[in-house]
C-alpha positions in Angstrom: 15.2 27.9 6.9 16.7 29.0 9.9 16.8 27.4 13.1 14.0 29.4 14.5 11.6 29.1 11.9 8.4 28.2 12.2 8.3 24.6 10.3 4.9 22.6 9.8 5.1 19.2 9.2 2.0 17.4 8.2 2.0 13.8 8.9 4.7 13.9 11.7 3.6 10.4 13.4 3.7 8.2 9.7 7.1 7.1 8.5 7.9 10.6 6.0 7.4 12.8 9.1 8.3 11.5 11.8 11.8 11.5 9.7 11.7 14.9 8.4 11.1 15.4 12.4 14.2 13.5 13.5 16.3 15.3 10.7 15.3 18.7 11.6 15.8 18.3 15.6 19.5 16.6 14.6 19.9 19.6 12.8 18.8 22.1 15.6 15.4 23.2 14.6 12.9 23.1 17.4 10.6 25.7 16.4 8.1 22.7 14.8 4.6 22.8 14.9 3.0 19.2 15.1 -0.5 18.5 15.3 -1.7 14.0 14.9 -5.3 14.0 12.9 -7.3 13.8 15.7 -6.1 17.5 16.3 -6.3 18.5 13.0 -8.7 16.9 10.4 -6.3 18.1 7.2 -9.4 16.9 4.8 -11.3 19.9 6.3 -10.7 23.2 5.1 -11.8 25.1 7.8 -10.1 23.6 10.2 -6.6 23.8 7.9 -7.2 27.4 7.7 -8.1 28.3 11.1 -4.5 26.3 12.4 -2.3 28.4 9.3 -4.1 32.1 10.8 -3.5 30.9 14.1 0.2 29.1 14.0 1.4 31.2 10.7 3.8 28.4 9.8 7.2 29.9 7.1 7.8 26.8 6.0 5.6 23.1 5.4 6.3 19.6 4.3 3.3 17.9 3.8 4.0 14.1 4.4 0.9 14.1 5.3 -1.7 10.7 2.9 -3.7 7.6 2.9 -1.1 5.4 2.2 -1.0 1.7 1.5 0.0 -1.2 -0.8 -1.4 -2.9 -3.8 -4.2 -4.7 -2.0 -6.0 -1.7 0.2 -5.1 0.7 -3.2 -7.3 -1.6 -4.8 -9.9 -1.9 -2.9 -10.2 1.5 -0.7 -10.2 3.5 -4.0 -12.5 6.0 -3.8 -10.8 6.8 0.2 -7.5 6.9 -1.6 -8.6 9.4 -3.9 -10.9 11.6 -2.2 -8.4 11.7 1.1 -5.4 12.7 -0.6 -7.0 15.4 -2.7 -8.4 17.2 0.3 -5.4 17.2 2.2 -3.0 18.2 -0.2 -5.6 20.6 -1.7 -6.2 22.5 1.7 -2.5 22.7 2.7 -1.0 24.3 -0.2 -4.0 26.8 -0.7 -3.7 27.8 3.1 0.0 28.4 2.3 -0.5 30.2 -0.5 -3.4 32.3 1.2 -1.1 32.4 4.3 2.3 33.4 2.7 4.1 31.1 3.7 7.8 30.9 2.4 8.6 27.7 0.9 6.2 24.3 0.9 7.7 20.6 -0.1 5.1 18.8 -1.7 5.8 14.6 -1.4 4.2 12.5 -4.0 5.6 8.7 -5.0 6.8 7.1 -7.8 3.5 5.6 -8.6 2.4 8.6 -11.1 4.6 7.6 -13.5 2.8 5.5 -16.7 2.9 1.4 -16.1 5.0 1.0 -18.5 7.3 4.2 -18.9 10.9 3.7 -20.0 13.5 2.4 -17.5 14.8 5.1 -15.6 11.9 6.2 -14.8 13.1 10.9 -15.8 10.7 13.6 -14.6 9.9 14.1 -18.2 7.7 11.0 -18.1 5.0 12.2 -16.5 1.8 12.3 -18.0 2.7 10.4 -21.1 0.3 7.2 -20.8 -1.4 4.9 -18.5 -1.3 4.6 -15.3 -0.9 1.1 -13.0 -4.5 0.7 -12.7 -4.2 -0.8 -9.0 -3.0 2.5 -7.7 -4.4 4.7 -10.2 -6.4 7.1 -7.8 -3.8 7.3 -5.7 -1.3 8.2 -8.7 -4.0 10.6 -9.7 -4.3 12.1 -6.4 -0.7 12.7 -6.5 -0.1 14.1 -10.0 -2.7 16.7 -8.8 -0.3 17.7 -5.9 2.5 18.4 -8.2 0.5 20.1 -10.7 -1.0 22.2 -7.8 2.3 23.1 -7.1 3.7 24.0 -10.0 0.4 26.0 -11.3 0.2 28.1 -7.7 4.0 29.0 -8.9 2.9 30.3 -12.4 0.2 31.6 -11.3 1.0 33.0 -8.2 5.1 33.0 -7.3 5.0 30.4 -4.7 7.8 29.0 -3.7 6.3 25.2 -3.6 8.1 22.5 -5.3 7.2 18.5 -4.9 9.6 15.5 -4.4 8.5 12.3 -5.9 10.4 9.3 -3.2 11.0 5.7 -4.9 9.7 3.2 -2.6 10.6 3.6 1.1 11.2 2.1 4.2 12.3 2.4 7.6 11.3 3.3 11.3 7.2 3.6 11.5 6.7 1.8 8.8 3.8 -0.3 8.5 3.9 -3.8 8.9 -0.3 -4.9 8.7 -0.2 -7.6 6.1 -3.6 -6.5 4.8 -1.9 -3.2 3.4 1.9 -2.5 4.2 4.2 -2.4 1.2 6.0 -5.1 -0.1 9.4 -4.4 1.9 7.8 -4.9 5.6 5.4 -7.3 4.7 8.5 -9.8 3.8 10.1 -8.6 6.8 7.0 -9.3 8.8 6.1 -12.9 6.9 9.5 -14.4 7.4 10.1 -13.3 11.0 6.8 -15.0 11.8 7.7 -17.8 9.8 10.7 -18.5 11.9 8.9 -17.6 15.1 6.7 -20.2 14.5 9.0 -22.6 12.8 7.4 -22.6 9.3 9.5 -24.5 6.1 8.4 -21.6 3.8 7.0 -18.1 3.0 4.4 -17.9 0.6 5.2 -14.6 -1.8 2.7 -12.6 -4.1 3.4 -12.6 -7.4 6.3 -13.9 -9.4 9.0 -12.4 -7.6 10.4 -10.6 -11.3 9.1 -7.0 -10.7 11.6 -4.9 -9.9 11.8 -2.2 -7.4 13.8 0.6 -5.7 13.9 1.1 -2.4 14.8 4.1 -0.2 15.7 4.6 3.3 13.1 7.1 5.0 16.3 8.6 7.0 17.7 9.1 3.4 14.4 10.7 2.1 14.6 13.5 5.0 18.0 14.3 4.1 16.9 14.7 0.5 14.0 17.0 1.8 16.3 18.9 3.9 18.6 19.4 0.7 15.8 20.5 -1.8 14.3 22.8 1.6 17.4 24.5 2.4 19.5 24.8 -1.2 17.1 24.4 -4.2 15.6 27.8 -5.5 13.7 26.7 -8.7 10.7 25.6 -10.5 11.4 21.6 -10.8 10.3 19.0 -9.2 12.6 15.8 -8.1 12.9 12.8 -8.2 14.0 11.0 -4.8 16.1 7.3 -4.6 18.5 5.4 -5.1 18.7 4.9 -8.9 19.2 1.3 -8.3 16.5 -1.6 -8.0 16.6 -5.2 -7.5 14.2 -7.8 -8.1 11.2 -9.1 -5.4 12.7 -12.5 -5.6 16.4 -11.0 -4.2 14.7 -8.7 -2.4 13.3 -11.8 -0.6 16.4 -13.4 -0.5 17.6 -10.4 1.2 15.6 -10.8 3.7 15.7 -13.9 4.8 19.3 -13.6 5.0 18.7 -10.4 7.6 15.8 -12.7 9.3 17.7 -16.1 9.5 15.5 -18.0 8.1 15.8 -21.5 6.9 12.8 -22.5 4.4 11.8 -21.7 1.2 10.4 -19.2 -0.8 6.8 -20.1 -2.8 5.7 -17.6 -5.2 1.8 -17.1 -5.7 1.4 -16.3 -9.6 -2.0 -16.0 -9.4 -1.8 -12.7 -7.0 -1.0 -9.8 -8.9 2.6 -8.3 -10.2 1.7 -4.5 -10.3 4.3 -2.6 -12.7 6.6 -4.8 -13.9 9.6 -2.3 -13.0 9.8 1.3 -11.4 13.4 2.6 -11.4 14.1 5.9 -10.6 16.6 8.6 -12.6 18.1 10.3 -10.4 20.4 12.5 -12.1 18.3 15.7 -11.5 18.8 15.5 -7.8 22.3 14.4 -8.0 22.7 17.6 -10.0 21.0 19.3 -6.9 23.5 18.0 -4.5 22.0 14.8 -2.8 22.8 11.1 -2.9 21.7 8.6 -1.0 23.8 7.1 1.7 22.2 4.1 3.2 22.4 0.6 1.3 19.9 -1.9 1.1 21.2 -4.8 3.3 22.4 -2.7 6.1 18.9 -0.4 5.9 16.7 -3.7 6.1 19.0 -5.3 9.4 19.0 -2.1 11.1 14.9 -1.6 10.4 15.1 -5.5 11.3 16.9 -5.3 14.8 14.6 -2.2 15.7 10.9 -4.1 15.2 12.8 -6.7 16.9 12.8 -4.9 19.7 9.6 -3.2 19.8 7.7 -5.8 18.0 5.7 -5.9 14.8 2.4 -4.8 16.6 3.6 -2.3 18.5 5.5 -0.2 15.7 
């Protein structure tokens, strides 16, 4: 890319874009093309196809999903699905159809199997079950990479797919009906010292493990892979290291300052009992992450803070 290319980025308000946004503009691109869903319906083909003949965009991230945690996966299943296979669907055919010069495709770690081997290597995908909480989601996202890689073969489009860990950071979502793990704490044990609560209830056990990524970090990564990768892979995108829900907890309410304790609801649901990215490929590649867990979380932390948790 150069800094007056034409650069769509789908999903530019959620927490992937409006990153990838930041990162290109500190980086001196300002020819971007930005359009919120009340613009642009992406699940509409027309509409997707009228925007790529009219804007002609070189190059697209599509950050664009229905996104949630284990509880709306669950239960919004059929949206989760149908939503994300539409969108992704019309924005890489229109790039195809429309030449465009190089697409990023992000997915999540959630299509690997439940219970893959620890790392979690590119390799895996495909080779058993799914989580079945997030299953249509996973699906929905498996298609995007395979969508990718067959319009290559087929075709000899530059589109290649990043798969993130889980991440958080500015515009995240903190509804306790379905934000991820991460902000939900945040949000559960700020409230509980607002309000001067002795504990915060958790979901689970607390002994899943997790990785977690810095959004900031992600659009580096996508900038990386944009600007320096010529290839057929696919990546994926974190830290390689994960910690447990329990410490993660304990994390946090050493950020938040708060005083109770923790009680852990065994009778909610786990999910996969670890996800830990390899990383190796996109080491290889060139990227690492920069941002650590602790100092991610206070800065995120001191930010809602300010804005407050309903308003970001």
């Amino acid at each position: 890319m150069n800094k007056s290319s034409k650069i769509y980025v789908s999903g530019h308000r959620g927490m992937v874009g409006s990153a990838i946004v930041r990162k290109l503009k500190e980086q001196g691109y300002q020819n971007l093309l930005l359009r919120t869903s009340k613009e642009l319906d992406l699940r509409n083909q027309a509409a997707v196809n009228q925007f790529f003949e009219a804007e002609k965009p070189e190059y697209v991230f599509i950050a664009a999903a229905k996104v949630g945690g284990i509880q709306a996966n669950n239960i919004y299943r059929a949206d989760f699905l149908y939503d994300n296979l539409m969108i992704e669907a019309n924005l890489i055919h229109a790039s195809h159809e429309h030449e465009v010069s190089k697409l990023l495709f992000l997915g999540s770690s959630c299509i690997y199997p439940k219970m893959a081997p620890q790392p979690l290597k590119e390799e895996y995908l495909l080779t058993d079950y799914l989580e079945p909480t997030n299953e249509p989601y996973a699906i929905a996202k498996i298609a995007g990479i395979k969508l990718c890689e067959n319009y290559q073969r087929q075709y000899g489009d530059n589109f290649i797919s990043a798969m993130p860990t889980n991440l958080y950071g500015p515009n995240d979502n903190y509804d306790l009906n379905n934000s991820h793990v991460l902000p939900a704490l945040l949000r559960k044990f700020h409230t509980a010292k607002q309000e001067g609560h002795d504990s915060v209830e958790i979901w689970g056990t607390g002994s899943p493990k997790r990785e977690f990524l810095h959004v900031d970090d992600l659009a580096d990564a996508c900038l990386v892979l944009m600007n320096q990768y010529e290839g057929t892979d696919w990546f994926n995108v974190g830290t390689g290291e994960d910690i447990s829900i329990k410490d993660l907890a304990l994390m946090i309410k050493k950020v938040v300052g708060f005083q109770g304790k923790l009680k852990f609801d065994s009778s909610k649901p786990d999910g996969t009992p670890r996800k830990l990215m390899d990383v190796s490929k996109i080491h290889q590649a060139g990227w690492r992450h920069k941002i650590s867990l602790e100092e991610g979380i206070a800065a995120v932390y001191e930010d809602v803070k300010q804005k407050g948790f309903e308003k970001v």
